[in-house]
C-alpha positions as CSV (number, residue, x, y, z in Angstrom):
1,X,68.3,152.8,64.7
2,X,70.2,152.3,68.4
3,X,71.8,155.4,69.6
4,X,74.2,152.6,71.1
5,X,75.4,150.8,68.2
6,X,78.3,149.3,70.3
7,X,75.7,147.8,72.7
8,X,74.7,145.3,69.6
9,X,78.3,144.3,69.0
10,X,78.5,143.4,73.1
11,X,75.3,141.1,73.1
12,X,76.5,139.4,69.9
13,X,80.1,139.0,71.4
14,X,78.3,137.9,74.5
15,X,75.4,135.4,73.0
16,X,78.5,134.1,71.1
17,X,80.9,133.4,74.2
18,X,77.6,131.5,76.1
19,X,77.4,129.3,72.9
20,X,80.8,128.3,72.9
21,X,80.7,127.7,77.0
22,X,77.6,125.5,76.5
23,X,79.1,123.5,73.6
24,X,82.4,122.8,75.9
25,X,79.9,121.9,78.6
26,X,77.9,119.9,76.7
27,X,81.8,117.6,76.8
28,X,82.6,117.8,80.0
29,X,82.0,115.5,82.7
30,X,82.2,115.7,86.7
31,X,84.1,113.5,88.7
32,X,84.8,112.9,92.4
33,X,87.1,110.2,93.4
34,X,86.7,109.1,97.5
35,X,89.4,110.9,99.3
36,X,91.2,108.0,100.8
37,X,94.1,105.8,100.1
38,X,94.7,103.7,97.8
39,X,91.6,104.5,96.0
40,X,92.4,108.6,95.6
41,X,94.9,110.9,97.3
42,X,97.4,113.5,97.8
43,X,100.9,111.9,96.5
44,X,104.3,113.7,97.6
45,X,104.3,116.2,95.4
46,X,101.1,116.9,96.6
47,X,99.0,115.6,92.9
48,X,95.9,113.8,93.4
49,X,96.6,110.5,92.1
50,X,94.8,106.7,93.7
51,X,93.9,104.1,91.1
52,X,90.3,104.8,91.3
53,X,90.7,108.2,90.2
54,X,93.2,106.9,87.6
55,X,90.6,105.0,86.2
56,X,88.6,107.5,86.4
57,X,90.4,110.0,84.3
58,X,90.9,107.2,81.7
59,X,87.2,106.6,81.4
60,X,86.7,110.2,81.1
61,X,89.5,110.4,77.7
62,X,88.3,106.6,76.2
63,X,84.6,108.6,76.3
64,X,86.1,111.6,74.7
65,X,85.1,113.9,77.0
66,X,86.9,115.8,79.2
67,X,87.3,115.3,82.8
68,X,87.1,117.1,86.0
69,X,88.2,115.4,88.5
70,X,88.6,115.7,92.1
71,X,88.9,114.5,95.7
72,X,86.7,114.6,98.7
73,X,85.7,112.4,101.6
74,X,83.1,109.8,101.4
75,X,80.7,111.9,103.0
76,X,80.9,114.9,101.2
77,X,80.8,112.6,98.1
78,X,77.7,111.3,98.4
79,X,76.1,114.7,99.4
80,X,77.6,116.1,96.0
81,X,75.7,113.4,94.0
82,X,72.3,113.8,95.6
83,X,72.8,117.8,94.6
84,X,74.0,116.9,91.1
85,X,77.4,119.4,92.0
86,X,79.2,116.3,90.5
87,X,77.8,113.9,87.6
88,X,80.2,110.7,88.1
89,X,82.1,108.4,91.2
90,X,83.7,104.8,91.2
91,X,82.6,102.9,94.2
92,X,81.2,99.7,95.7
93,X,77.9,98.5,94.7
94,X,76.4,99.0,98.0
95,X,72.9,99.9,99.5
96,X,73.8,103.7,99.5
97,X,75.1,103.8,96.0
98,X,71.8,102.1,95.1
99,X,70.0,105.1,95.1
100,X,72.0,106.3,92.1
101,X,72.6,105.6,88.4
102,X,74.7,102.6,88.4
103,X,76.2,102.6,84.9
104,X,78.3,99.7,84.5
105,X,80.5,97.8,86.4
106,X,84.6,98.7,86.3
107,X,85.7,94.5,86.2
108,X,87.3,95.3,90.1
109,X,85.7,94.6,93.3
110,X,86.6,95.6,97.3
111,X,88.1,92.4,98.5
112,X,87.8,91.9,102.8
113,X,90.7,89.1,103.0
114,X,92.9,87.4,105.7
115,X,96.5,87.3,104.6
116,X,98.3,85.1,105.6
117,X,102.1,85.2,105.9
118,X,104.7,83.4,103.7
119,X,104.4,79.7,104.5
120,X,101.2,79.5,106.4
121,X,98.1,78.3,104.2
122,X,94.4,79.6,104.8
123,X,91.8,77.5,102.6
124,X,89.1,78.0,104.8
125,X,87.4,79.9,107.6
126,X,88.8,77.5,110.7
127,X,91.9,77.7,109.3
128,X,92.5,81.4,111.2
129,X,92.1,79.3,114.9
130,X,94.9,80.1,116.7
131,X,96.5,82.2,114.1
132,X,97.6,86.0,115.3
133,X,96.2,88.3,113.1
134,X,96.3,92.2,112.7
135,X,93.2,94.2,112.4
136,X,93.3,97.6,111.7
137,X,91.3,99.8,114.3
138,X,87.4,100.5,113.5
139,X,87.5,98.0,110.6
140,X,86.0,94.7,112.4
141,X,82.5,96.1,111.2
142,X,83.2,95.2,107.8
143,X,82.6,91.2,108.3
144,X,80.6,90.2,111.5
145,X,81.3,86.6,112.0
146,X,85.2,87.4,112.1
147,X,83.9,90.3,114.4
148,X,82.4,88.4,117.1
149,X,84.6,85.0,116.8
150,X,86.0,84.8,120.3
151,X,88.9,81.9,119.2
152,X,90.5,84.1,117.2
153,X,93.5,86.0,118.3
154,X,93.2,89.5,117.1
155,X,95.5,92.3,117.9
156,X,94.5,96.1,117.2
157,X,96.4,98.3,115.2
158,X,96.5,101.9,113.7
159,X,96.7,101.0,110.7
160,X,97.3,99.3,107.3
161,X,101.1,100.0,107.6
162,X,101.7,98.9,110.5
163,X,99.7,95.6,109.7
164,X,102.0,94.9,106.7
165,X,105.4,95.9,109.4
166,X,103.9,93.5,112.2
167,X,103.3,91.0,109.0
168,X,106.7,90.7,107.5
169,X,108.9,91.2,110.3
170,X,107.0,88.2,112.0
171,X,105.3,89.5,114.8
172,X,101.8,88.3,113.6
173,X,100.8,85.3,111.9
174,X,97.8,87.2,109.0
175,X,96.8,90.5,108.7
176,X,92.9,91.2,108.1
177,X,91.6,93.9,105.5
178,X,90.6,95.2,102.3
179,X,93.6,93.3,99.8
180,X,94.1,96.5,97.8
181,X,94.9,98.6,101.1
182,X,96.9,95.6,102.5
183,X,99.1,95.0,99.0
184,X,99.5,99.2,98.3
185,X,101.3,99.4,101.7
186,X,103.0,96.6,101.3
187,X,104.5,97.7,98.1
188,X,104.8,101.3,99.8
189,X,107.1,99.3,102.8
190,X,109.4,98.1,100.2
191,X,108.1,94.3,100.2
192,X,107.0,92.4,96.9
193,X,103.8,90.2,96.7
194,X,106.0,87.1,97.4
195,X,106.9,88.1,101.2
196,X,103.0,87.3,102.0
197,X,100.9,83.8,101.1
198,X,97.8,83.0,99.7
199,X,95.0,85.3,100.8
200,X,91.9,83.9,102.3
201,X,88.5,85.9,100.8
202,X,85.9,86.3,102.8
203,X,83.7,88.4,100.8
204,X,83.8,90.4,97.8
205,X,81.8,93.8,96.4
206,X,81.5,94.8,92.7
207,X,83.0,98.1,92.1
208,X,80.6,100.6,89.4
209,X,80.7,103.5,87.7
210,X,78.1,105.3,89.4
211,X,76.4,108.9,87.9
212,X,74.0,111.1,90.0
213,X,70.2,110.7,89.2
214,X,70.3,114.3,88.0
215,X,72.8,113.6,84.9
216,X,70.6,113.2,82.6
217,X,72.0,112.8,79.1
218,X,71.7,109.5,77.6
219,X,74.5,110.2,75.1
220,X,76.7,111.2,77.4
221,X,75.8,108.3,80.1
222,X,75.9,105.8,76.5
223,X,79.4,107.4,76.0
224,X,81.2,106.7,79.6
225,X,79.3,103.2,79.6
226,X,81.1,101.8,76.4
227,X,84.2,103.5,77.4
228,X,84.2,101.7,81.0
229,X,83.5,98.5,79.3
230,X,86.0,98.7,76.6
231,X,89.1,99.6,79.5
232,X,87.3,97.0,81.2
233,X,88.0,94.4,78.1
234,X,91.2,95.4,77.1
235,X,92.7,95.2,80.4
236,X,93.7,99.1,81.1
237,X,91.7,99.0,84.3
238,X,94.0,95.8,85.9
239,X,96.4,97.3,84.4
240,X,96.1,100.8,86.6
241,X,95.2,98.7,89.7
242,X,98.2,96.8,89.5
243,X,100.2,99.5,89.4
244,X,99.5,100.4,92.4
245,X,99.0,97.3,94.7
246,X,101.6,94.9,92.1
247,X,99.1,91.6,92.9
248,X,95.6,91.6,91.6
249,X,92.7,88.7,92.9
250,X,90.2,87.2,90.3
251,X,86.9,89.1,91.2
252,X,83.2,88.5,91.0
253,X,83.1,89.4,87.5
254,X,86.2,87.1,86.4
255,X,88.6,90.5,86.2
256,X,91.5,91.2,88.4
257,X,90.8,93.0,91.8
């Protein structure tokens, strides 16, 4: 018989504590949403808030599990999927997020447009000839051809912001962008979708839900793939992205972006 009868009672109360921590484990899932705006951020009350982490939060309750969910730069992001120190992201179905587990798409997609303002028409590439347009600083990587088209008039700014200012008070003809950061700062300046035409898109990428090679439980994978296509279905994820950016665009996949 133990001489420590009390050191029983403590390994039971222990064993029994690890069994409960494993079973809430075994329903919870990891998120990291990309630290930057409009996708996730710090609002003024200092929440985290962004429509992708929205979105991600309600694929995380439609599954029935629960969510952690935080913020981080691209960067760190990516190194926190290769480790497995988070299981889940939303982003662009890229060559780097090939590497991963690409679940199932969210029905959105990053759209690189030219928007044109109120009045002025842009149905095709030569239409931007002569035009003034706004391009935010370190962005003109993102589409080559406008990059390196010498008859185009493009004027270098700081931002998205200021794009949508220079926009509606005139001073430039189109700004050029991703259309959710263009139409979230727009709606952040006060303007509605009216004050700005017709965009023209140049190219579009599928956003995914995209897990780290090292989550490996097919239930719980099954689980946050039906829920993404059911929010997807029912409309809840347009519904989240428009309110944040008011105006959606039909994307690759026939859903609102």
């Amino acid at each position: 018989m133990s001489t420590y009868p009390w050191l029983k009672t403590f390994v039971l109360a222990v064993a029994t504590l690890q069994v409960v921590a494993m079973s809430a484990r075994a329903d919870d899932i990891r998120f990291t949403t990309m630290m930057l705006s409009p996708y996730g951020f710090k609002d003024t009350k200092g929440a985290n808030s962004g429509y992708l982490f929205d979105i991600a939060n309600a694929i995380g309750i439609e599954a029935s599990l629960t969510i952690v969910n935080q913020l981080a730069p691209v960067k760190r992001l990516h190194q926190q999927l290769v480790k497995g120190a988070v299981d889940c992201t939303l982003a662009a179905r890229i060559p780097i997020t090939e590497v991963y587990q690409l679940v199932e798409p969210i029905g959105i997609s990053v759209s690189l447009v030219v928007i044109p303002a109120a009045g002025i028409k842009l149905e095709k590439y030569e239409d931007l000839v002569g035009r003034r347009i706004a391009v935010v600083q370190g962005t003109l990587g993102a589409y080559a051809k406008f990059a390196t088209d010498e008859r185009l008039e493009k004027y270098m700014t700081s931002g998205y912001r200021e794009n949508m200012l220079m926009l509606n008070r005139g001073r430039v003809d189109a700004v050029f962008g991703a259309w959710g950061s263009l139409m979230f700062n727009n709606r952040k300046l006060g303007f509605t979708s009216e004050s700005v035409g017709d965009p023209l898109i140049l190219s579009q990428t599928p956003m995914w839900l995209v897990c780290s090679n090292n989550l490996n439980d097919a239930s719980k994978l099954k689980r946050l793939k039906q829920a993404t296509r059911r929010l997807r279905e029912n409309g809840t994820i347009t519904s989240i992205l428009s309110s944040y950016i008011g105006r959606t665009l039909e994307s690759a996949f026939n859903k609102a972006d």
